[in-house]
C-alpha positions as CSV (number, residue, x, y, z in Angstrom):
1,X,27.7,44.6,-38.9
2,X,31.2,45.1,-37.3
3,X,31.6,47.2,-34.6
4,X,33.4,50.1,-36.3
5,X,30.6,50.2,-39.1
6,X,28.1,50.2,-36.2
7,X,30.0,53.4,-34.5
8,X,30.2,54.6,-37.5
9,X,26.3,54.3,-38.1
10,X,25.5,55.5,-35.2
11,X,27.7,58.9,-35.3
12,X,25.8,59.6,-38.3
13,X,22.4,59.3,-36.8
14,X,23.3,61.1,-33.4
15,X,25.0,63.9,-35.7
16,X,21.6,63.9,-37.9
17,X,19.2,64.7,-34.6
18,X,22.0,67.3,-33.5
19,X,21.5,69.1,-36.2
20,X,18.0,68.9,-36.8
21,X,17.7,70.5,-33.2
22,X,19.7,72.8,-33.4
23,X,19.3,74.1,-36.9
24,X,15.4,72.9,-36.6
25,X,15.4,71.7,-39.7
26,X,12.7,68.9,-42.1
27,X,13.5,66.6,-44.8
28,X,10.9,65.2,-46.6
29,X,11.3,62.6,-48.2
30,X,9.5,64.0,-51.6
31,X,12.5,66.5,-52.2
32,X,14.9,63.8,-52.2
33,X,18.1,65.9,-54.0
34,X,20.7,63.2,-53.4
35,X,23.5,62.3,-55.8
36,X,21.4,59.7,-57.8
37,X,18.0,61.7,-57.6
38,X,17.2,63.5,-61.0
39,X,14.9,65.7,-59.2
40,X,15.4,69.7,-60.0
41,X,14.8,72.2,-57.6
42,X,11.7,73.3,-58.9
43,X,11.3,76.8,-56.1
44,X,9.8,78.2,-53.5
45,X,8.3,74.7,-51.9
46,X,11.7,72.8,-52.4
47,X,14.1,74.9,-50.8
48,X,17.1,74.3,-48.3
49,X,14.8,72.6,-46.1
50,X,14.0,69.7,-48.6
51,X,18.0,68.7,-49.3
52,X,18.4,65.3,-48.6
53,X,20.1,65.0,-44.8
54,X,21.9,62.0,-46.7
55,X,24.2,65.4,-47.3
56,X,25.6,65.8,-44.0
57,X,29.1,64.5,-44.3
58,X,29.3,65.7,-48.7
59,X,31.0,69.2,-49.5
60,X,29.6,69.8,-52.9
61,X,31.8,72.9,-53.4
62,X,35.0,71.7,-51.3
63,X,34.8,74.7,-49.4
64,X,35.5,72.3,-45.9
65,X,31.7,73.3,-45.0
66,X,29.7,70.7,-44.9
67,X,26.3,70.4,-47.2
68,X,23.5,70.6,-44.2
69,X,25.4,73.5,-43.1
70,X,26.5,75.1,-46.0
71,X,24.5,78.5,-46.7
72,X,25.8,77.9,-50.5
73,X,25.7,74.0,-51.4
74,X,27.2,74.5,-54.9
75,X,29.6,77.8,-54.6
76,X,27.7,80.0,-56.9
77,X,27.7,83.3,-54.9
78,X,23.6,82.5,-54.9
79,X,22.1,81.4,-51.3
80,X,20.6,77.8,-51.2
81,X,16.8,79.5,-50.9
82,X,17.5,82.0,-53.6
83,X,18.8,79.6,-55.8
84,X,16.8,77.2,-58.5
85,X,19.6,75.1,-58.6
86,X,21.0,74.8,-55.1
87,X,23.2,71.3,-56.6
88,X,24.0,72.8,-59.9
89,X,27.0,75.8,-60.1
90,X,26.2,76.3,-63.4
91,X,22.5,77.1,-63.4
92,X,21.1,79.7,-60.6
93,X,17.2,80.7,-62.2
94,X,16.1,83.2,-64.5
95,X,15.9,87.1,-63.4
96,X,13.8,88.3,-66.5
97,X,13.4,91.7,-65.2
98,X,17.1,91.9,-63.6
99,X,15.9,93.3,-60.1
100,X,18.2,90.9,-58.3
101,X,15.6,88.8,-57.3
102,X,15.1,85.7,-59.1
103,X,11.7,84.9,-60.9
104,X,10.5,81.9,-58.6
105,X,10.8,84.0,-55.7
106,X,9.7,87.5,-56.9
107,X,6.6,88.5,-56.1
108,X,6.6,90.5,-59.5
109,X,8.0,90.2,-62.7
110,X,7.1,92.9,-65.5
111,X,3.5,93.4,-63.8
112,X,2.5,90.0,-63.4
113,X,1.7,89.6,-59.4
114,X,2.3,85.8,-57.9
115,X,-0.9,84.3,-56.7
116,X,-2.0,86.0,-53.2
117,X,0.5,89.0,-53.7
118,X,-0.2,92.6,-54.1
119,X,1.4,95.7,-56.0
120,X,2.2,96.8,-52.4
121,X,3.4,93.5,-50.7
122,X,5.7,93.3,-54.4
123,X,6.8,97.0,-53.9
124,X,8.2,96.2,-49.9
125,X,9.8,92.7,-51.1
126,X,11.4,94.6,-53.4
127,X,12.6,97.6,-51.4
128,X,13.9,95.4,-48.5
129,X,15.9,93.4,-50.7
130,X,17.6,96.5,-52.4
131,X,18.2,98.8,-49.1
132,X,18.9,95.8,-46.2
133,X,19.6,92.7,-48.6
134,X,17.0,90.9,-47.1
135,X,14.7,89.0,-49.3
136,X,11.0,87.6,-48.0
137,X,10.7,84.3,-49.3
138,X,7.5,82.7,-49.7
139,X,7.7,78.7,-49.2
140,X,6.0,76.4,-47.6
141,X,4.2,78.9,-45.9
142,X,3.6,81.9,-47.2
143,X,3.7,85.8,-46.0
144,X,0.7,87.3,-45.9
145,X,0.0,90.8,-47.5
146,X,-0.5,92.4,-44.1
147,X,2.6,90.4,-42.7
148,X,4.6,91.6,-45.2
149,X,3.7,95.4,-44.8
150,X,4.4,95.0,-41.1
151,X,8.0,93.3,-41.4
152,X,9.2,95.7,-44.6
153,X,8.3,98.4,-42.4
154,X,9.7,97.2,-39.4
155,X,13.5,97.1,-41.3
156,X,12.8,100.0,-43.5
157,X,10.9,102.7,-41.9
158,X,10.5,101.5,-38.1
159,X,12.9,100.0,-35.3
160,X,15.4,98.0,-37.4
161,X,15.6,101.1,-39.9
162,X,19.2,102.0,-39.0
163,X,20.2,98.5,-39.0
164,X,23.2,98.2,-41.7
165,X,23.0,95.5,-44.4
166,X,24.2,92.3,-42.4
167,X,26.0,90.0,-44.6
168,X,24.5,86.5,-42.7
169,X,21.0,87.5,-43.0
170,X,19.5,87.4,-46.3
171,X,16.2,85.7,-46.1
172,X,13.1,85.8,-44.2
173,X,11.0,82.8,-44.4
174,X,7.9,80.5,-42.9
175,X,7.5,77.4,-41.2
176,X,4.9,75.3,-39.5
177,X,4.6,75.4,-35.7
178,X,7.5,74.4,-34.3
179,X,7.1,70.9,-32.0
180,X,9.2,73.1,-29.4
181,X,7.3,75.9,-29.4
182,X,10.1,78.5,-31.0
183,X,8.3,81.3,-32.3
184,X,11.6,82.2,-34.6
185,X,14.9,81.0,-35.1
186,X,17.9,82.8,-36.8
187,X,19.7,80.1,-38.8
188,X,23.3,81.5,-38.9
189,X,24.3,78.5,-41.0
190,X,22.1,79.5,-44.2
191,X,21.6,83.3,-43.5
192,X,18.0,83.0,-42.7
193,X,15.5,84.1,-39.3
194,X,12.3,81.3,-39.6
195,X,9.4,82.5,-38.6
196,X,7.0,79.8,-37.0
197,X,3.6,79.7,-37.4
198,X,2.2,80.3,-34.1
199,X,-1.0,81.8,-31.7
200,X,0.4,84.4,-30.6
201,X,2.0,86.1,-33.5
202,X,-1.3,85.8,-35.3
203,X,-3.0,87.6,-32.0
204,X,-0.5,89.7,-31.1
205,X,1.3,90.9,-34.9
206,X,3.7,93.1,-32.8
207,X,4.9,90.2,-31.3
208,X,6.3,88.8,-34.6
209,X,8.3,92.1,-34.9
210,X,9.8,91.5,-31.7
211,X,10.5,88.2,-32.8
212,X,12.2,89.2,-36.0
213,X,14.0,92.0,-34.0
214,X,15.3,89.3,-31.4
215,X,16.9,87.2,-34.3
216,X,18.0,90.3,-35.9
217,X,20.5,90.7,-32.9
218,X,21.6,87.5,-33.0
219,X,22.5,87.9,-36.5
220,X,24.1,91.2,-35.7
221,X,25.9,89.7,-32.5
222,X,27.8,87.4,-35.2
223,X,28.5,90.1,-37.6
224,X,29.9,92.6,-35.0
225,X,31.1,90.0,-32.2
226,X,33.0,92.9,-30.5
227,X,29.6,94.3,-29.9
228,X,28.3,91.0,-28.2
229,X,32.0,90.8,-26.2
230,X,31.6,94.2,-24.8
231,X,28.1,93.1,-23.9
232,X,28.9,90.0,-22.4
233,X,31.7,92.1,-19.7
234,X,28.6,93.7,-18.5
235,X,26.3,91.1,-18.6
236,X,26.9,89.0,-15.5
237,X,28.0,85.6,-17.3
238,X,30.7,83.7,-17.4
239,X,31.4,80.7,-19.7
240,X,33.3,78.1,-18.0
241,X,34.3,74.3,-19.6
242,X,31.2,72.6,-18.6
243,X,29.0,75.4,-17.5
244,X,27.8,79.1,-17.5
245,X,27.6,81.2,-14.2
246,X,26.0,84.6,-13.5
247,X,27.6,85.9,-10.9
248,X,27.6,83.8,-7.8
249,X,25.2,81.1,-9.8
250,X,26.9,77.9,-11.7
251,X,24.6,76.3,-14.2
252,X,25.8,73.0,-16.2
253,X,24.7,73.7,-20.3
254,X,22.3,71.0,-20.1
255,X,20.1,72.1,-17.7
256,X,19.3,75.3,-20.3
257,X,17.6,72.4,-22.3
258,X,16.2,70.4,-19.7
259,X,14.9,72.3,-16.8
260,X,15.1,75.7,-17.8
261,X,12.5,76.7,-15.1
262,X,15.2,76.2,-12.3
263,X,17.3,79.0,-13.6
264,X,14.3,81.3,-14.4
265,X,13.2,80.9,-10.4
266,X,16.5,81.7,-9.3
267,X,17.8,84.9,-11.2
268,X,15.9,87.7,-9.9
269,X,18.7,90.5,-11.1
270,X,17.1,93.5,-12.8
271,X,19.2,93.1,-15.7
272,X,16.6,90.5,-17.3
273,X,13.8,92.5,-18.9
274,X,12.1,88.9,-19.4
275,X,12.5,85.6,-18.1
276,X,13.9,84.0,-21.9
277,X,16.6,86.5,-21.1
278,X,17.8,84.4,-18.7
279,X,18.4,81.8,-20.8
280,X,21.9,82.3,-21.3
281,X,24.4,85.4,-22.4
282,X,23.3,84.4,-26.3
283,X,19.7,85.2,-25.2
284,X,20.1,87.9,-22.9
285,X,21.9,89.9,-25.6
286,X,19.1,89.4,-27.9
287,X,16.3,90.1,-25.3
288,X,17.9,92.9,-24.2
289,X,18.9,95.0,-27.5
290,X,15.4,94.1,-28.3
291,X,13.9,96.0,-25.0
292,X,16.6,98.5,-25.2
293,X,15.4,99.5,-28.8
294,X,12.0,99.6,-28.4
295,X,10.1,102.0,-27.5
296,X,6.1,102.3,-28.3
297,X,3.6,102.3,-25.7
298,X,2.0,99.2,-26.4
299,X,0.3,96.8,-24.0
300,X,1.5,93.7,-25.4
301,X,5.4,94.9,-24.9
302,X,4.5,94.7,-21.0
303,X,3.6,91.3,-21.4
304,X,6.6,90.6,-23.5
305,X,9.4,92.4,-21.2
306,X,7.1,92.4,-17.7
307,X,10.1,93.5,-15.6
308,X,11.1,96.5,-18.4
309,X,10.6,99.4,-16.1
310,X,13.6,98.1,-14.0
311,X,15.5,97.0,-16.7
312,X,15.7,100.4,-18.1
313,X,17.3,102.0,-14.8
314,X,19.8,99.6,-15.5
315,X,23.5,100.4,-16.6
316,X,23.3,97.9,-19.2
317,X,20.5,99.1,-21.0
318,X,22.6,102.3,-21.2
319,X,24.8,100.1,-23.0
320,X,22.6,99.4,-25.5
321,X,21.5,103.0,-25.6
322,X,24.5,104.1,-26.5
323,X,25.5,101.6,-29.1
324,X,22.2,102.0,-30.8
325,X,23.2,105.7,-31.1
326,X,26.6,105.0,-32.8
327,X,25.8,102.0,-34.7
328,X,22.5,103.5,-35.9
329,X,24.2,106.5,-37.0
């Protein structure tokens, strides 16, 4: 191998693991949907995640996005998990009883339940797809009936109610335990918040609302970026080429990955209603909103947001105060 071929090679793989840990995402080698595979894209356990990362560097649609990070692979209109045939423009899957949610992922089609699923849990997939645009996907892991209850009525009756139809979140879905511990992860590239498998959601189910509400804001944050601007004037930080201060503190960007302890142990500013919020303007926004906007007298919030009481004399949860009251108005 010449040396260009061997920089080339090795670009690809070092641009593979980049986006596997940032986007968190699996490709097993069963769901191989490369160019020469005949394989179809048979539904809810051969989604997005299954494409073949071979994809990386192909634009199917020529849209100049590539595949792995292309929230439409073949330019139908139809998001890759919503779609039967994420490869094939012509062909999307059959909507028999022209809900707007295709058969393969409906939990009901003219009274026939999916395996596991209630009239209930079908009647909230349903609802949260019509009035937020959001569709919960069962796929390799699925939703329970309680879960689903709990997160329909988190968007449509509790929290997230006012919450306007975001056009980069459209599905909810499951995945196992992630190997770095992320409970959920908003996936801005295919308009999807993954929620992980994980102790503490399954001991503490509020805690999976205020994970979804977390992600929800970072969705929101790149729908309305003049929201996240205003937030990050008021917020302390500063980006800077190679690294991100808050206020008198310089931190170099890797050292968020690597020793994120040091910065926890050294920003003590009442702004921070938990120490992920310190984590970086991106995370602060979302902790913050996410404290700001909740309310309930619950225990388990105090362990989430332990330094809330003086985050809420702050001016910046003010700020989020207010917003709520316009935005969710």
């Amino acid at each position: 191998m010449n040396s260009i071929k061997f920089k080339i090679a090795l670009l690809t793989i070092l641009f593979s693991l980049s986006l596997s840990a940032n986007e968190g995402l699996s490709f097993p080698e069963k769901f191989n949907l490369g160019k020469k595979s005949n394989q179809k894209h048979f539904g809810p356990k051969n989604h997005i995640t299954g494409i073949d990362s071979n994809r990386n560097f192909t634009d199917l649609d020529k849209d100049g996005v590539y595949d792995l990070m292309d929230s439409d692979i073949d330019g139908d209109g139809v998001t890759n998990y919503l779609d039967l045939f994420p490869l094939d423009k012509k062909k999307k899957g059959v909507d028999k009883d022209r809900d707007g949610l295709p058969d393969f992922v409906d939990f009901e089609v003219f009274g026939k339940l999916k395996e596991g699923m209630n009239t209930e849990s079908a009647d909230y997939q349903k609802k949260l797809f019509k009035i937020k645009g959001i569709t919960i996907f069962n796929g390799d892991f699925f939703f329970k009936n309680s879960e689903i209850k709990r997160v329909a009525k988190l968007y449509l009756k509790k929290e997230l109610k006012g919450l306007r139809k975001l056009k980069n979140l459209k599905v909810l879905f499951k995945q196992p335990p992630h190997a770095m511990g992320y409970r959920a992860k908003f996936r801005h590239n295919h308009k999807a918040i993954t929620l992980y498998e994980n102790e503490d959601h399954r001991g503490n189910p509020f805690h999976q609302e205020l994970s979804l509400a977390h992600e929800s804001f970072h969705a929101l944050a790149e729908e309305i970026p003049t929201f996240y601007q205003d937030f990050v004037g008021l917020s302390g930080w500063t980006e800077h080429e190679d690294q991100l201060s808050y206020e008198d503190d310089f931190f170099d960007h890797t050292i968020f990955r690597t020793k994120p302890d040091i910065i926890i142990q050294r920003l003590k500013a009442p702004e921070f209603p938990s120490d992920y919020s310190k984590l970086g303007p991106e995370e602060m926004f979302a902790e913050c909103a996410t404290a700001s906007l909740f309310d309930r007298k619950d225990a388990s919030s105090r362990f989430k947001y332990p330094y809330l009481n003086k985050y809420k004399t702050t001016p910046l949860h003010q700020f989020f105060v207010s917003y709520f009251h316009t935005l969710f108005n």
